[in-house]
N, C-alpha and C positions, 0 to 999 in steps of 0.2 A: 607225302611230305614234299616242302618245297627245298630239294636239294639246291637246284640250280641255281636257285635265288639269292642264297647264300653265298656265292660267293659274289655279288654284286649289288644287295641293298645296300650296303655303305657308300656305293660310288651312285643311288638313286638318290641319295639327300642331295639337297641344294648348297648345303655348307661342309660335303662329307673333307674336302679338302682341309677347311678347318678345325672341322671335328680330329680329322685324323691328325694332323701336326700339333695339336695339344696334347694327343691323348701320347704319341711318341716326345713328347717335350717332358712329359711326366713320369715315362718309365727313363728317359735318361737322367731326369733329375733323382728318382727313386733311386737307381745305379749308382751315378756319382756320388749320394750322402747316404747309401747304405752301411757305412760303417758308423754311423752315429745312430744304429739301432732303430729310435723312433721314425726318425724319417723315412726309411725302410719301407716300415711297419704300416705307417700313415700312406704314404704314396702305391704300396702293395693292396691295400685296402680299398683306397680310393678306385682303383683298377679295377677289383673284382667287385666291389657295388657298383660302376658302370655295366659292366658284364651282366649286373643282376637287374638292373634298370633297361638292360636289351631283352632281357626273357622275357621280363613285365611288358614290354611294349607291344612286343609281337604276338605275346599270347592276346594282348588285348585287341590286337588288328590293326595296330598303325600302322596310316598309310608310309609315315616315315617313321621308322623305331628305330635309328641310331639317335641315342639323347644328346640334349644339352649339356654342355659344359658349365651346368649350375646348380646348386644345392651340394656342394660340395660337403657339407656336417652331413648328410643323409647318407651320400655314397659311402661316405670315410666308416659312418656305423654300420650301414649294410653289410659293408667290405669285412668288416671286425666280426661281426656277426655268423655271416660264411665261414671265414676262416675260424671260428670256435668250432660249429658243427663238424666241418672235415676233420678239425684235428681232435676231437670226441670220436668221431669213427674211424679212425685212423689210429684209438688206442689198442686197440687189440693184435695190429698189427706190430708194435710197438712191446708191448707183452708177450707175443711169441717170438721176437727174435733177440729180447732181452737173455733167454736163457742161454741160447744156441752161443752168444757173445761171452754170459760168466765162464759158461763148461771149457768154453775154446782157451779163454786165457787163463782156468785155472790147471787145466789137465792137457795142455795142448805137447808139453815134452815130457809126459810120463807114459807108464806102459798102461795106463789107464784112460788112453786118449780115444780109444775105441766107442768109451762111453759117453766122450764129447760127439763120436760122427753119426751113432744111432741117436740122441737126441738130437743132433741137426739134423737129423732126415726125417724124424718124425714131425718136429718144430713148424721145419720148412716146408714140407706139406701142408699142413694144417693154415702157415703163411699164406703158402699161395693160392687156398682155395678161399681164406679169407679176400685175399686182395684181387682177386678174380671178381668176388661179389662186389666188394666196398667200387671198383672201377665200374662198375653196370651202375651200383647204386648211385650214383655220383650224380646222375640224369634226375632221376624223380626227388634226388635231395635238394637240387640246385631248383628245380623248378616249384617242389612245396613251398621251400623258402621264400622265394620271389613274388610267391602267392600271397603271405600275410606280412613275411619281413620279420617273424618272431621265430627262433631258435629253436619253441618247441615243432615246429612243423616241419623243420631238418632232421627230427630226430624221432617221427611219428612211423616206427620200425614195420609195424604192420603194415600201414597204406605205402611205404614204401617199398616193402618187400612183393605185394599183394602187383602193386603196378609193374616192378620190375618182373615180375614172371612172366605176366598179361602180354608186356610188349617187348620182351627180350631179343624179338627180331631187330626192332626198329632201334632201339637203343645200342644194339653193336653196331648196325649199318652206322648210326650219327657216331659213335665214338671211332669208327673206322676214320669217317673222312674227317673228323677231328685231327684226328693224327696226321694225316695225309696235308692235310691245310697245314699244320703246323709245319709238318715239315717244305713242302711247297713256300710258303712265308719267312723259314730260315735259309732257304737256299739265293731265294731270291732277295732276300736282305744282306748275303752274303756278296751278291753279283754288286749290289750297289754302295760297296768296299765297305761292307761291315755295317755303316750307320744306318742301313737300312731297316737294320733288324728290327731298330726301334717302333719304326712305322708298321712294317709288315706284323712284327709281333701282336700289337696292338688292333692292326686288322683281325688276323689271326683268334685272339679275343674275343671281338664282337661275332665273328662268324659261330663262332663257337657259341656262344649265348645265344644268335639265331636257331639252331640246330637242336640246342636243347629245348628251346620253345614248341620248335617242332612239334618233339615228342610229345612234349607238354600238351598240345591240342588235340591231341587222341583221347577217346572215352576214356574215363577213371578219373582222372583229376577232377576236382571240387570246386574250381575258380572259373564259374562262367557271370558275369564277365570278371577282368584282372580288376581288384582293389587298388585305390594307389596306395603309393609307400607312405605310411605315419611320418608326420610332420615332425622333428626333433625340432626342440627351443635349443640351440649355441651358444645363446647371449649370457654375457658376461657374469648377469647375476645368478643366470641359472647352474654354471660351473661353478663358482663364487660367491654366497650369499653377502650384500655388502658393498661388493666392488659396483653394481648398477646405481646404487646413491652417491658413491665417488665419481662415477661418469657423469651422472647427471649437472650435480653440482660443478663439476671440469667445463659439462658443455656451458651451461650458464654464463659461469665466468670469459668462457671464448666468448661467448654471444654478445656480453658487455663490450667486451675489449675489443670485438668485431665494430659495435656501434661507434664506440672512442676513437677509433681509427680513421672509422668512414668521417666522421664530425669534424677531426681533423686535417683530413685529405682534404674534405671540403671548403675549411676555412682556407688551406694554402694555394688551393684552384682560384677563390676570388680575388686572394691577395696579386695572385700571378695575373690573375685579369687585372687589377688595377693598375701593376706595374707594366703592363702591356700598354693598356690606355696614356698614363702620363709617358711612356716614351714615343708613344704615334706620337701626339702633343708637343712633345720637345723635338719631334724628328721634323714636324711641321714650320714650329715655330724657326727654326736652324736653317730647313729650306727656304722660306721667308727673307730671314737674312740674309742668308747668299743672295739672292736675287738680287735685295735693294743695293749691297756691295756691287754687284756686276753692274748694273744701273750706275751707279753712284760713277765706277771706275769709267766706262762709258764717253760718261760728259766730260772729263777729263783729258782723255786720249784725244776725243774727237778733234778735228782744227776747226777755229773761228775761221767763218763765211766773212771776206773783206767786198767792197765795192768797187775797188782799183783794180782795171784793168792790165794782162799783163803788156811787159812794154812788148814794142811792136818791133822787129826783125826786119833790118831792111839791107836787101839784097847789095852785094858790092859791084860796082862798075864794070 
């Protein structure tokens, strides 16, 4: 596995600098409008279908697998998609601490709270060997997924379970320095007074989808070479059936009233030439005038030439 690489194929692309400041522009936008729920939801999404758009690259061998900042309806669904699988596997988890929480608040100040600590001890075992697995499995789900982009392949328990024994070396080693990166990326988000987090998080991110890839490329997996991701339609009619003959018809009428405008821009361009021409014309004719006036004034001023001699000056004695 290419440890080392990971932490520096982001900084081998040619645009990783702008890759990176969108990708932290979108988790502080996700921050800021988290309290209106959807946008959360949407922006949390869009994150983790990039994530899964790195696993796909890498598994496939690009020379440069941080993606583009485009097809944003693919990520957003990828993103939605992932987050169903984890939190499908993540019900069980979810079910055993369910109990442990009724017993506690129903028997927590009786003399029968005994029977709330042995079922939290048995509960909570059983938790943490689930979540021991679900944490391993987290690898071969993120990379099945990534492989066809359809939910049932996050949730295909056999091939998942089957790969996670196979390479349970390698998959602790990556979810080790997972952690390690993570934490390395908050620390050093924190030196650079907090905003940083944004960016380093987001590195943080793609590393991780590097990593998983990784794994990915060991025998077992079934995606030689990577598929790309299914195209979604976004467009209006296909949310909407209806609303693409209103656009149309909208664009139409712009188009008209596009030509109506130009027609008439046009007509007031000539006008403005004509009015341009008869003022050169009058500005001509005006200098004209003045001249023949200077002229005119000229003769005027000038003195009549006489043939009289002036008289003559003669000296006194």
């Amino acid at each position: 596995m290419e440890i080392g690489k990971a932490f520096t194929f982001v900084f081998d692309d040619k645009k990783w600098l702008e890759k990176v400041l969108i990708g932290g522009l979108i988790v502080l936008a996700t921050i800021i409008f988290s309290w209106t729920i959807i946008i959360g939801i949407l922006g949390g999404a869009l994150l983790l279908g990039y994530m899964i758009e790195v696993v796909r690259n890498v598994r496939r061998g690009d020379p440069q697998p941080l993606p583009e900042w485009n097809a944003w309806g693919e990520k957003i669904v990828s993103g939605i998609k992932y987050f169903v699988i984890m939190l499908i596997w993540s019900l069980p988890l979810i079910i055993l601490w369910m109990p442990i929480g009724i017993l506690s608040a129903v028997l927590g100040n009786s003399d029968a709270s005994w029977v709330a600590g042995v079922f939290s001890v048995c509960f909570g075992c059983l938790a943490l060997i689930y979540g021991i697995f679900y944490a391993l499995a987290t690898v071969p789900i993120t990379i099945l997924f990534a492989e066809t982009n359809e939910i049932s392949s996050g949730l295909a328990f056999g091939q998942i379970y089957e790969f996670t024994k196979k390479h349970i070396g390698d998959i602790i080693i990556v979810l080790l320095v997972v952690w390690a990166v993570q934490l390395f990326a908050n620390f050093i988000g924190l030196l650079l007074c907090g905003i940083g987090l944004l960016f380093t998080g987001f590195w943080a991110l793609a590393v991780q989808g590097f990593l998983y890839a990784q794994v990915g490329r060991k025998p077992g997996m079934a995606m030689t070479p990577v598929a790309a991701a299914p195209s979604y339609d976004l467009s209006p009619d296909s949310i909407m059936p209806g609303v693409g003959e209103i656009t149309a018809t909208a664009q139409e009428g712009t188009a008209e009233t596009s030509t109506q405008v130009q027609e008439l821009a046009s007509g007031v361009s000539e006008a403005a030439e004509d009015v341009k021409t008869g003022a050169t014309e009058a500005l001509n004719d005006v200098q004209d005038l003045a001249s023949s006036v200077q002229e005119a004034a000229g003769d005027v001023v000038a003195p009549t030439p006489t043939d009289e001699a002036p008289p003559e000056v003669k000296p006194e004695a």
